[in-house]
N, C-alpha and C positions, 0 to 999 in steps of 0.2 A: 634653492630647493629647500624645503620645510623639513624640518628633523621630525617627525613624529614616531620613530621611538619611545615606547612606554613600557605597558607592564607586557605579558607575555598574550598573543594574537593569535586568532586562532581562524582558520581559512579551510570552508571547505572543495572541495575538487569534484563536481558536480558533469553530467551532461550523460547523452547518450550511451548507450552498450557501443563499443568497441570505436569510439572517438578518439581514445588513447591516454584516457585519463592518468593508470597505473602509471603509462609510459612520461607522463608529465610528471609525477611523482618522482617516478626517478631522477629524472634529467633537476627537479630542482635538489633532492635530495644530494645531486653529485656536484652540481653546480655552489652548494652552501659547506660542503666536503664535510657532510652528515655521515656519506658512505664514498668508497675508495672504486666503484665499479660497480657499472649497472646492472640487473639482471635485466633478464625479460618474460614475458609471459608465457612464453613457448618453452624456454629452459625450467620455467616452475623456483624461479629463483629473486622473485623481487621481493622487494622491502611488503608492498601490496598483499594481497588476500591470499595467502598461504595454506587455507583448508583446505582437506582432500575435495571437497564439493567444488569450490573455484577453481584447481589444478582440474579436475574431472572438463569441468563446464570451459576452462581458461579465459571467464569471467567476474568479477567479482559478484559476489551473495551477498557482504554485509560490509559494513563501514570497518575503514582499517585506519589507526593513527601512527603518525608518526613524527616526530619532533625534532626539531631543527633551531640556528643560531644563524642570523644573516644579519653584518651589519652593527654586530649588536645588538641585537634584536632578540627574543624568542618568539617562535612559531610553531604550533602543531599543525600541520595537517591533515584534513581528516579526507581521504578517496572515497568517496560513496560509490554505491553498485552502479550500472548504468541502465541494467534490465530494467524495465515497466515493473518486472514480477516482482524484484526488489527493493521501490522505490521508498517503503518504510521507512527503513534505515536512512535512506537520503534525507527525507523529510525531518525526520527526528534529528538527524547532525545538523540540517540546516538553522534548526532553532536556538543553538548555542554559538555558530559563528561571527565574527566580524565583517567578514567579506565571504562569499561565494566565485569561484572563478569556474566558470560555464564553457568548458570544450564541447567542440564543435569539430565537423573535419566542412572542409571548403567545396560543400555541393548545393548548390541553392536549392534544389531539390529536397535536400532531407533536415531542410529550416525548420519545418512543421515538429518535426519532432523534439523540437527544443519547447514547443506551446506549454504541454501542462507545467513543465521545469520551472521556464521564467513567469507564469501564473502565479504557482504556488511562491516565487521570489518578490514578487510583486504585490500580493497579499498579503504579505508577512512585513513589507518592507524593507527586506534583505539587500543591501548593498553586493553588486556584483559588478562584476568584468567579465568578458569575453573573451576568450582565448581559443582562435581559429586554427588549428592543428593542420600539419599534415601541410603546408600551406608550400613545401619545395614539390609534392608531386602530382600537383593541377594545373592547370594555365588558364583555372577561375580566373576572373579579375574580379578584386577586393570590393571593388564599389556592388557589382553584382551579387556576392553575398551577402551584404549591409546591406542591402534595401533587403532581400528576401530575411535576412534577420528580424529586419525591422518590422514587417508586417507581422512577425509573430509575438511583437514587445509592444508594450503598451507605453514604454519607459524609452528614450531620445536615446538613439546610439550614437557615439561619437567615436571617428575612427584616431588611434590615436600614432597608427602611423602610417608610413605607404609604404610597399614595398618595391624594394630595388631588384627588376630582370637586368640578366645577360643570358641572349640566346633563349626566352622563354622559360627562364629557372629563374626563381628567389634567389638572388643571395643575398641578400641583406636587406636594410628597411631604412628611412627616416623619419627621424622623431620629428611630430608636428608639431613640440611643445619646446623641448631645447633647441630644435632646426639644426639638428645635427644628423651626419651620414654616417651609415656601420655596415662594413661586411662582414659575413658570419663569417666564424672561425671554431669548425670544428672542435667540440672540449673544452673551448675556451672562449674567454669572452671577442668581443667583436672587435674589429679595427673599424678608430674613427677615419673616415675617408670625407672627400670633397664631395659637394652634393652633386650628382650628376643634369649634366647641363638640360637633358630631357625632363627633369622632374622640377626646375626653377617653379617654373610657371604653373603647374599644377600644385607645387609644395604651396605657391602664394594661395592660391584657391580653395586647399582644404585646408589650410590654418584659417584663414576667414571662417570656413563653415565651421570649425571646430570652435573658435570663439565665440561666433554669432549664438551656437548652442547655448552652451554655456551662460552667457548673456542675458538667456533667457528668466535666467534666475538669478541675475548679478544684476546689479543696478548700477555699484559704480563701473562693472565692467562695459556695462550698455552705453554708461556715457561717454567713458572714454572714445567707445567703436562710433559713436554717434560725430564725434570731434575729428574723429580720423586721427587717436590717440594711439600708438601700438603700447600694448599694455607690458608690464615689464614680468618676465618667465616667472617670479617666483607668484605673483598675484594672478597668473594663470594655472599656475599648482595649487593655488591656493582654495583658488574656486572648483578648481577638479575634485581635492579630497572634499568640501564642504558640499558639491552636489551627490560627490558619491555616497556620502553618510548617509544622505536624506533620500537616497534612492532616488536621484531626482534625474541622473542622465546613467547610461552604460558606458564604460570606457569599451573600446575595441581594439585589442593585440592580436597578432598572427605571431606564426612561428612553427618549426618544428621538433618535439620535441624528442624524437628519435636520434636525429642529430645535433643533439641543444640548442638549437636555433631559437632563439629570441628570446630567451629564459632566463637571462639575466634583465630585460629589460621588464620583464614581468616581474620575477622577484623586486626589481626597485619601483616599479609603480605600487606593491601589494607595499612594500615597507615605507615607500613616503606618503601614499594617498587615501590609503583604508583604514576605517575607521579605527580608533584606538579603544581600549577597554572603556575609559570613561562612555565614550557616544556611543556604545552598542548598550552598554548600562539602562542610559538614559533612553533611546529608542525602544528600548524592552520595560522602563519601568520598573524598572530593580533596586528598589530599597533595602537597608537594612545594614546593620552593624555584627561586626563578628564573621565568623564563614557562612555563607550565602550559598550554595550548591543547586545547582540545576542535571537533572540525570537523564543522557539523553541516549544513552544503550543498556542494557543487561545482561551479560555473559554469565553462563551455569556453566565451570570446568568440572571436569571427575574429582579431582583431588583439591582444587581452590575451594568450590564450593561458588556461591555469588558473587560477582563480581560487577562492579555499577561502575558504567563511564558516564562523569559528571565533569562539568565545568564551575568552575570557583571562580564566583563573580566579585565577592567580596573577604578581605579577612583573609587570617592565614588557617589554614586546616593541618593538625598533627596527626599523625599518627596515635591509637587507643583516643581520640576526641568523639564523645557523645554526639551523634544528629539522631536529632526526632524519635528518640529514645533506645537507639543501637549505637553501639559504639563500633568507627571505623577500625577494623581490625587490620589493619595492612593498609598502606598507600604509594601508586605505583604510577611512575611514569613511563614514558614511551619512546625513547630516544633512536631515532631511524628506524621504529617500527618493533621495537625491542622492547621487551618489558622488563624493570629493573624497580624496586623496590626505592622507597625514600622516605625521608624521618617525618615531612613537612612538605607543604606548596603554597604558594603563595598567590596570591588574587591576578585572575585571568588564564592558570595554568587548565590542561586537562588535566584529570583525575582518574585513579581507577581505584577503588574504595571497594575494599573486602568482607562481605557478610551483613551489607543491608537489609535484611529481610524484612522491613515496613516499609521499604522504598520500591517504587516500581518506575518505569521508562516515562520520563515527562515530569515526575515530581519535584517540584523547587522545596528549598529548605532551609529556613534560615532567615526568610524577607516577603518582602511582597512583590508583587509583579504584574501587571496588564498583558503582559502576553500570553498567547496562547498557545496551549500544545498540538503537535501535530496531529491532528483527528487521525482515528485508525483506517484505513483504506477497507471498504467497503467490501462483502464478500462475493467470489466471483466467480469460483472454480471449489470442487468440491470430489473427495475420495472417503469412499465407504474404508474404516479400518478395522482388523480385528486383531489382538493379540497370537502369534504362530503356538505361542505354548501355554498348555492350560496354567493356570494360578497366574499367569500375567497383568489380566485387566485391571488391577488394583495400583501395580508398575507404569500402568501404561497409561492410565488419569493420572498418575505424577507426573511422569513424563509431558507427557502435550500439556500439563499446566505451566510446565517451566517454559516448556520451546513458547507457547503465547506471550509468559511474559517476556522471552528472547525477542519475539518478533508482533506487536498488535495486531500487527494485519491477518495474522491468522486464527482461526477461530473455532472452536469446538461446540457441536450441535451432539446432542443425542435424540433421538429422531423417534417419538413416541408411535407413530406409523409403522415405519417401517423396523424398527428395534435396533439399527443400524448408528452404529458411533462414528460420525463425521467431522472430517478436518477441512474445513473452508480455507482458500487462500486465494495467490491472484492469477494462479496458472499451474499449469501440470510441471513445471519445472520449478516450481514454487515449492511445491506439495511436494514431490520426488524428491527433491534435497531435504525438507523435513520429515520423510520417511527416513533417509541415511543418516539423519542427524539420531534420531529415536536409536538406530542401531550402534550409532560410532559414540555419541556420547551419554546414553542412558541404558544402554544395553538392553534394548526391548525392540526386537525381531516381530513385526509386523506385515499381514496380510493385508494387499491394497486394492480394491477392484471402484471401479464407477457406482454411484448409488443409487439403490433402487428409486423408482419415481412413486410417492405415496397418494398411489392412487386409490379412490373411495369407489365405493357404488353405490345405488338408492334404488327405488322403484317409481313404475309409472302407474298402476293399478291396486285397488285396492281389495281385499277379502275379507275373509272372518276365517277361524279356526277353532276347533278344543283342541286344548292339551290336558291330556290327561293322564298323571303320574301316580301308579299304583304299584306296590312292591312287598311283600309277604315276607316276614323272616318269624323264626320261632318264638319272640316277643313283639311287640309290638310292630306295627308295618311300617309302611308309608302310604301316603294317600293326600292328592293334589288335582283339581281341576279348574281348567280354567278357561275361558272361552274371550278368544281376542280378536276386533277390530284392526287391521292394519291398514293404512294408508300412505297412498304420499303426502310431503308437506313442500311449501314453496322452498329454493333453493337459498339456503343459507339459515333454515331455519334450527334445523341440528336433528335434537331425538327429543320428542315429547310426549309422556306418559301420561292419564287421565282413567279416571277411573267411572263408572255408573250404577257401582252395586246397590241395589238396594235389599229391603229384608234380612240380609247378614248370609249372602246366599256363599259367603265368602268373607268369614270373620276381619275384623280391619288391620287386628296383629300382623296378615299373613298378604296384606296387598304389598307394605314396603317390599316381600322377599317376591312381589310377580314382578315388581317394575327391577330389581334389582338381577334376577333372571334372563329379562330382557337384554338389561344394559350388556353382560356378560355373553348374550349371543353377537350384538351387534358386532364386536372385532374385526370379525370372519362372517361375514355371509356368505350367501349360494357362493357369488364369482369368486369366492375368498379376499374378498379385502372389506374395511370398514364400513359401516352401514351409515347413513347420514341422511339428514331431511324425511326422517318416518315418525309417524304420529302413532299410537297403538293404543287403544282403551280396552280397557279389562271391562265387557259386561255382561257376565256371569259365570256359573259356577257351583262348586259343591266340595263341601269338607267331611271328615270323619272326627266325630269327638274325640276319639282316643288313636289315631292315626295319623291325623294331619301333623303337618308341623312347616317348617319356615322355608325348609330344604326341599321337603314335596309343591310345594309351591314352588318353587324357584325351578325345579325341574320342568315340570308343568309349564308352566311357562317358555320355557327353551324349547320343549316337545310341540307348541304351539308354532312359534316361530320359525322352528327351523320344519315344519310343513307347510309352513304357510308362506312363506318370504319366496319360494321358486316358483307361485303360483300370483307370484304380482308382477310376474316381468323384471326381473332387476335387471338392471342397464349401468354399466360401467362410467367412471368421471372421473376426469381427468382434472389435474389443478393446473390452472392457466394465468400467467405472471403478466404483471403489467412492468415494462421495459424503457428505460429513458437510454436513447443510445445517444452520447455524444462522438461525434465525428468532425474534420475539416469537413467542408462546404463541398469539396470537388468531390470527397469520398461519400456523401448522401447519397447517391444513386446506389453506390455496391452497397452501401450498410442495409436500403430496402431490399436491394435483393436477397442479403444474408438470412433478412427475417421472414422473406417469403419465403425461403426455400425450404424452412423451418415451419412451415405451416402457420408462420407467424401471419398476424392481421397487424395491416397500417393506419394506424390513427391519425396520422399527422405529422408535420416537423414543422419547427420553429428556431429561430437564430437564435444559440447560446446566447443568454447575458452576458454581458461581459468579455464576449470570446469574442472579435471579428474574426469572420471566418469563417465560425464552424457554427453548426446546427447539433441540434438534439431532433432526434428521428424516437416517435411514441407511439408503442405499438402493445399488442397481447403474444403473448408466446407460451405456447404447451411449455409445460416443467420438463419432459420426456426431453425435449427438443435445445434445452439451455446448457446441457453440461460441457460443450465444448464452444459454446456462441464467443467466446471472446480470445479462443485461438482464432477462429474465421474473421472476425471484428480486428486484431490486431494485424492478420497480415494484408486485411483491406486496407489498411490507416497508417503502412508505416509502422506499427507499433500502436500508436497514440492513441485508438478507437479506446472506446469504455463504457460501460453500461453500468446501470443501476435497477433494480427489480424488486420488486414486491408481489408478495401472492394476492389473487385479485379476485377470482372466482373460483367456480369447479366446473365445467363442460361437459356433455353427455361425448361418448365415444362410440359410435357403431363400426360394423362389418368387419373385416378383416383384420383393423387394426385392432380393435377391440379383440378381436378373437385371440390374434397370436398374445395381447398382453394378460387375458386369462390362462390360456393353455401355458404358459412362460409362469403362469405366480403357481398354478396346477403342480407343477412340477416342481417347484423349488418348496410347497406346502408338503409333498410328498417325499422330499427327498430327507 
């Protein structure tokens, strides 16, 4: 077997909400004697995601590191979240790893929800393994999960062992590659045992398939298989790490990790067969001399201040050393999840680098690179916020500027419609912990409610009006007339002013201040919301030489409109999104129902690119109708539903619903 022992590896811990990732964290952490005794997640005591928000949830929210020696070796490992909502952070660790290892728990049923995961692993080119958890309390058979795997990999899975029943229970496995037998042994590592006489015959048949795999991309392994060569163990390792670098097959392990089952056989595939610092380098396109740094989280504590976890690809990084014109103030490693302070690190290490304030989440520094950052995850969910205490809101744009740069995925609108300050994310549990964040570490007590829908109105009819603005004071007066055309105009065309004076019946100083009158009624019309698609021409009128002025016109004009605009019929509109909903294939039936039920309209569906499997369902959907479209999408799909939207039109709105959304803005204008 291949020594590939290098500089220090870095391996993320990837997969579904409650697969048991943490719990794999552990078991390898105890298994490497990182730590002396597990915690768990129900005790609120592991090495893993320690915030009050993940004790609260007893899921992880954000990427956790923790550092480890196996072998010789150094490793950090990093646990990403396994929520959908918090998938950021996953994405963003994934970009600085060598290997990804992909838990799973053993239900061919909930394979699907591993799709977007190993997509986004696949796209990237991320070298992974498979790591089937849970694997002593099912009476799955192995092969049944690896094909239901498989349809959701676009990439060759290779199972890389079989596992050994007694009585309908794992206990132990054989390796396809040494051909060697192990029964589990609680805490410790496995005893090698004889291979059992029921597994001869099948061990011979999936070593073939496992070869033949591999083969695929082996030439002289092809020839050997072709000769009826058996190929000798270490040039079947050899071809393993070399297809796993290039992402070219999936290794597949089972195990439990509650029990340490199979985790040392993981541990020694991650430390002989995954890729080393040089070939993740190179796969990423990572040049450059000196420290190289890639920063793929951003922590804001009370009393640290910034804090950037980065990975050093090349060069040695000190402490007080200059990057991109801030000097590292503190440098900090992670030892079982522990943070502890260090003079220096050396190329491959993670990093956690004190008071980068030019740096933000995705930045390289130091080199050049062809990859690419984790795009920010699209907005999906959204809460109206307001600060609980006056002189806040100044507190509170600080605030949600840091939490964004904590997390991309979330996102801040201020909402020119509706005046309303919004925090976009990927779900109400999303959003909920970033309100608790705002309080626990920025000290800014926020009001959270759903955000109003910024809805417009227009008219169907057109009239004429005077307005006429007359007012007497002890000096000079005021004095404005002005006689206006209103009509509608086609939809999307906005507000359009024009004027037809002739003669001077309405000096030309004093037109800017009628159109600008205008503009100033439109806000609030009749139904009280925005005015849009009105055409208005000024054509006629009367001034006073010594009375007029810019402001009697501007009144004048308001006094025209706001009699004249309830006697064109306004009609309320609604803003209506156009929707790409990706779904699996089996869940297209419920995602149309979702959007009907929604007053959604169906435009159509078509098979993702690139996805077998799954569809994109395209449709229009009321704005009113989206604020919780991707809780109902998520628990039709498993999780894995997702949408994407764009504002598309405006829509007339009659009768009842129209009414109660007047009489609803009526009172909130009054209160």
């Amino acid at each position: 077997m291949p020594d590939r022992a290098s500089a220090p590896r870095v391996a993320a811990i990837v997969g579904p909400y409650a697969s048991g990732k943490t719990s794999l964290l552990e078991s390898l952490l105890l298994a490497t004697e990182a730590i002396h005794r597990k915690g768990t997640i129900q005790d609120h005591n592991t090495v893993g995601d320690s915030s009050p928000e993940a004790r609260d949830r007893e899921m992880g929210v954000e990427v956790n590191l923790a550092e480890t020696t196996y072998l010789g070796g150094q490793w950090t490992f990093l646990d990403c979240p396994g929520s959908v909502e918090f998938m950021q952070d996953t994405y963003n660790a994934l970009t600085v790893c060598d290997v990804a290892v992909v838990v799973c728990e053993p239900d061919p049923a909930r394979a699907v929800m591993l799709t977007p995961l190993l997509k986004f692993l696949d796209s990237r080119a991320i070298p992974h393994m498979i790591f089937i958890n849970k694997i002593e309390t099912t009476e799955t058979h192995l092969r049944d999960m690896i094909e239901a795997l498989q349809m959701v990999s676009t990439k060759a899975l290779v199972a890389r062992e079989i596992p050994i029943r007694e009585d309908g229970k794992v206990v132990g496995y054989l390796d396809l590659v040494s051909e060697r037998a192990y029964r589990y042994k609680p805490g410790e590592a496995s005893d090698l045992i004889s291979i059992p006489e029921d597994l001869k015959d099948r061990h011979v048949n999936e070593r073939q398939e496992l070869l033949e795999n591999l083969a695929d991309y082996d030439d002289a392994l092809l020839e050997g298989l072709l000769s009826d060569v058996v190929p000798p163990k270490g040039a079947v390792y050899d071809s393993l790490a070399r297809d796993l670098a290039e992402d070219l097959v999936v290794p597949v392990f089972f195990g439990g990790a509650l029990a340490d089952n199979g985790i040392r056989r993981l541990l020694k595939a991650l430390r002989h067969e995954s890729p080393t610092l040089e070939e993740t380098r190179a796969r990423l396109g990572i040049e450059g001399k000196g420290p190289v740094i890639q920063v793929f989280k951003t922590q804001h504590a009370e009393h640290m201040g910034k804090l950037s976890l980065a990975r050093l690809w090349n060069g040695t990084l000190k402490d007080g050393q200059a990057l991109n014109g801030d000097r590292a103030t503190g440098l900090f490693s992670f030892p079982a999840g522990q943070q502890a302070k260090v003079d220096s690190v050396g190329a491959g290490a993670v990093v956690g680098i004190g008071k980068l304030e030019k740096l933000s989440t995705g930045a390289l520094v130091g080199g050049d690179s062809t990859a690419e950052d984790a795009l920010a995850m699209g907005p999906l969910f959204a809460l109206a916020l307001h600060a609980r205490k006056q002189g806040d809101d100044v507190k509170l744009t600080g605030a949600l500027a840091k939490l964004c740069e904590e997390d991309p995925s979330l996102r801040v609108e201020n909402n020119p419609d509706t005046a309303e300050l919004l925090l976009w994310g990927q779900g109400d549990i999303h959003l909920q912990i970033a309100v608790r964040r705002l309080a626990r570490q920025f000290h800014v007590e926020v009001e959270a409610h759903r955000p109003q829908v910024p809805y417009k109105e227009t008219i169907r009819k057109a009239t004429s009006r005077q307005g006429r603005f007359k007012r007497q004071t002890g000096g000079h007066g005021q004095f404005g007339d002005v006689h206006l055309d209103i009509k509608p105009l086609s939809r999307g065309e906005g507000f359009v002013f024009t004027d037809s004076i002739t003669g001077g019946v309405v000096p030309r100083q004093y037109i800017p201040a009628v159109e600008q009158g205008i503009r100033e009624f439109l806000p609030r019309g009749p139904l009280g919301f925005p005015v849009v698609d009105v055409g208005v021409t000024l054509t006629d009128g009367s001034y006073h030489v010594v009375d007029s002025s810019e402001q009697a016109f501007k009144s004048a004009a308001q006094l025209a409109m706001r009699e004249g605009m309830p006697a064109c019929e306004p009609v309320l509109l609604e803003p209506i999104l156009r929707v790409e909903i990706s779904v699996p294939t089996d869940a297209t039936s419920r995602a149309q129902r979702v959007l009907t039920t929604r007053r959604g309209q169906i435009l159509g569906y078509t098979p993702k690119e690139g996805w077998s499997g799954w569809d994109v369902v395209e449709g229009y959907l009321p704005q009113s109708e989206m604020h919780d479209l991707i809780t109902d999408l998520r628990s039709a799909t498993m999780g894995v539903g997702t949408f994407a939207w764009s504002f598309d039109h405006l829509q007339e709105v009659i009768g009842k619903q129209a009414d109660d959304v007047v009489t609803a803005r009526k009172l909130v204008l009054a209160s």
